[in-house]
MARVEX-804555 format. One record per residue (C-alpha): residue in one letter; x, y, z. Coordinates in steps of 0.001 Angstrom, whole numbers, padded with zeros to 6 digits, always signed. Example, Ala and Ser with C-alpha at 12.3 -4.5 7.8 and 13.67 -1.06 7.14 Angstrom:
<rs>
A+012300-004500+007800 S+013670-001060+007140 
</rs>
This chain:
<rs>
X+000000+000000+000000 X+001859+003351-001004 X+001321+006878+000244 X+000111+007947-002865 X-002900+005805-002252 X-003731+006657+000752 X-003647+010382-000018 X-005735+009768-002530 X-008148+007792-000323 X-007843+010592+002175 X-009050+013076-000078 X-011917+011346-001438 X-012874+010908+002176 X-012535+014524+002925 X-014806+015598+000308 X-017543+012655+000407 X-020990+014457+001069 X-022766+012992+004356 X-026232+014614+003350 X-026525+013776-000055 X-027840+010573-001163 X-029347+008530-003422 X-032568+005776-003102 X-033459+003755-005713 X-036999+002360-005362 X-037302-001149-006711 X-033943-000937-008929 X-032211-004202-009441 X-030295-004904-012923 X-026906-005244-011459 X-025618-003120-014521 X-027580-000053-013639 X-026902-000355-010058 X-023036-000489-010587 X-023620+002347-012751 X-025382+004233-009793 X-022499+003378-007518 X-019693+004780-009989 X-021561+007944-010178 X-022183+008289-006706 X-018632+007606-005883 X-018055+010149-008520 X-019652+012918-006561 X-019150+011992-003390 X-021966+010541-002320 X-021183+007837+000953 X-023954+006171+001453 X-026659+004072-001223 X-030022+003406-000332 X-031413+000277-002234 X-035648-000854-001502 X-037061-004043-002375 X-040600-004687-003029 X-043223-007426-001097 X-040619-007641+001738 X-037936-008548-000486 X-034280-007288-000995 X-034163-005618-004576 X-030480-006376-004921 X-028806-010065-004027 X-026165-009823-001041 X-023413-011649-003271 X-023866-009369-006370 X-023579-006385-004133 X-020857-007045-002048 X-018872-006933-005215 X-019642-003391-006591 X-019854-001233-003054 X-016097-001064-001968 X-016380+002749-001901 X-019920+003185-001496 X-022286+001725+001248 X-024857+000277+000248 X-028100+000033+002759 X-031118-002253+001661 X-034212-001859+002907 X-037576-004378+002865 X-040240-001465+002621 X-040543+002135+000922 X-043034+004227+003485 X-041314+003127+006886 X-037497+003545+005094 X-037864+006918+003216 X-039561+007858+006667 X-036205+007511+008561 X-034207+009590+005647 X-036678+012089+006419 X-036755+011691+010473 X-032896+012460+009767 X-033285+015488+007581 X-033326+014852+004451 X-036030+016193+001715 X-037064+013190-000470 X-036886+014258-004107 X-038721+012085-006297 X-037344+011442-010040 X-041040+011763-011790 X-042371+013318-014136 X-046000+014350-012760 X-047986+017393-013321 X-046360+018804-010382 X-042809+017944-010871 X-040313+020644-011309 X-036805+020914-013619 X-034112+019142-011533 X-032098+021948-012086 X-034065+024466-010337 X-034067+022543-006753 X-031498+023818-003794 X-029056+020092-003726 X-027003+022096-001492 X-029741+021294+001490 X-030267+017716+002703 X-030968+015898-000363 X-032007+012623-001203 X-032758+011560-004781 X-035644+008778-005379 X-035606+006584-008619 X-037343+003971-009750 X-037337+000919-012400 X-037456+002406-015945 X-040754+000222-017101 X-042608+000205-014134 X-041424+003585-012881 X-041359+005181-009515 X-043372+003040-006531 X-047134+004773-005232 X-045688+005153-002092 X-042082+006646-002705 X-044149+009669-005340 X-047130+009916-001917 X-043889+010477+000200 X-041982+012779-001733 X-041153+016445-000728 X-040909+017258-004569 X-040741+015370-007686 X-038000+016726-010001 X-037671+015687-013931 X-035466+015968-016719 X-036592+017891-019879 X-036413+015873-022775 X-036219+017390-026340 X-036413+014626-028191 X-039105+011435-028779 X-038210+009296-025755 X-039633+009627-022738 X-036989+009250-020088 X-033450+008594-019551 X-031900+005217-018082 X-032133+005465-014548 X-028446+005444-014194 X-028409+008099-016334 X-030618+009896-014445 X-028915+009239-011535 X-025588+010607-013349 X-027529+013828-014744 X-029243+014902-011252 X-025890+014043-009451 X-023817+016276-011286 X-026189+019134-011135 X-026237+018368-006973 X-022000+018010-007166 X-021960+021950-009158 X-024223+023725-006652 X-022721+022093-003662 X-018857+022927-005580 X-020443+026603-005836 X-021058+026972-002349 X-017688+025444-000980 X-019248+021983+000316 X-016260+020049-001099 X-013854+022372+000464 X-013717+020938+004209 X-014519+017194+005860 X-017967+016904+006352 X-017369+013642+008099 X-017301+013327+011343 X-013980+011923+012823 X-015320+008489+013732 X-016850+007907+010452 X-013884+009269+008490 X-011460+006887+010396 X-013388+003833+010336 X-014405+004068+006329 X-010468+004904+005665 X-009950+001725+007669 X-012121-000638+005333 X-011027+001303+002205 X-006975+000326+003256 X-007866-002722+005130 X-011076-004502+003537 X-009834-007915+004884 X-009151-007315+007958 X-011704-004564+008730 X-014186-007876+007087 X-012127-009945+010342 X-012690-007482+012753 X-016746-006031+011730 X-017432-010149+011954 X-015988-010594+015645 X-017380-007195+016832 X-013740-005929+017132 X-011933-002628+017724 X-010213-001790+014334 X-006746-001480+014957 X-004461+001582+014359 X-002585+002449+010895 X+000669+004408+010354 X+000895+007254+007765 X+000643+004555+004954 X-001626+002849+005896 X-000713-000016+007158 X-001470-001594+010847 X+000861-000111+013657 X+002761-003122+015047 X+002239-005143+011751 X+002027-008428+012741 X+002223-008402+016607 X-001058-005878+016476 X-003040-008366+014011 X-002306-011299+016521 X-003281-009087+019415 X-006500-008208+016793 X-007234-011781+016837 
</rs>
């Protein structure tokens, strides 16, 4: 592990947005959800909220554990009671839908508490994510088709969140708090053992200013 790397992890850390996320309602090809991830990576975004349908995970554990190394993902069984919390912890719920009432997506503040809804491309956004919406938001389309891919959507809305929130000096400063920053640098340097440790309930042990575990072996052993 070189220092390069971890300066590089330590800066994406230090500008990763805590109160800007995304929630996709009922999304599941694993090729638009990696897509999702990458672009949420790309602006910073920490944390991914996926929601099944009928009490059911919308994504399988073993294809996501292979596309969320730099981005959490959180599933949840049921849309009213989990876009509920997001908004019991300040966020305004932005709906991706394009209903009488929804407004350009470029014309919403991103630089408040933001999470974006989207839903499955055929069967579109859920009843009960559009009913618990703050807002829905849309793209305008000049041409014949109706919508974008939902990843692209995701991409689109992202970036225009990632320019207001450059605008007003969000990516200048951590926005993490120190625990969080600390432990996510930990599984981003350490995946293994940080897997080890999250599976026994243990303390993550210390790194040095490259990243690797003070004490080396000695301090794993202890670990253990």
């Amino acid at each position: 592990m070189s220092a390069e790397r971890l300066r590089r992890m330590q800066k994406a850390l230090r500008m990763r947005q805590p109160d800007l996320t995304v929630v996709m309602a009922g999304v599941h090809k694993e090729h638009n959800v990696s897509a999702v991830v990458r672009s949420c990576d790309a602006v910073g975004v920490p944390v991914l909220h996926s929601i099944g349908q009928d009490g059911k995970l919308a994504i399988k554990r073993t294809a996501s554990a292979g596309i969320t190394r730099w981005v959490k993902l959180q599933q949840h069984e049921e849309i009213t009671a989990s876009l509920a919390m997001l908004r019991e912890q300040g966020f305004r719920l932005l709906a991706a839908h394009a209903s009488a009432q929804a407004v350009d997506f470029r014309s919403v503040d991103y630089t408040r508490p933001t999470a974006v809804i989207l839903g499955q491309e055929l069967e579109g956004m859920p009843p009960a994510a559009v009913a618990a919406a703050d807002a829905h938001i849309s793209i305008p389309m000049a041409g014949l088709t109706e919508s974008l891919n939902v990843s692209v959507a995701a991409a689109v809305t992202l970036y225009e969140a990632q320019r207001q929130r450059a605008a007003a000096g969000l990516y200048d400063r951590c926005r993490m708090d120190e625990e969080t920053y600390r432990r996510t640098l930990f599984e981003w340097m350490q995946p293994k053992i940080a897997r080890y440790c999250r599976a026994r309930g243990l303390d993550y042990p210390a790194l040095d200013e490259e990243g690797h575990v003070v004490g080396g072996a000695a301090a794993l052993k202890a670990v253990e």
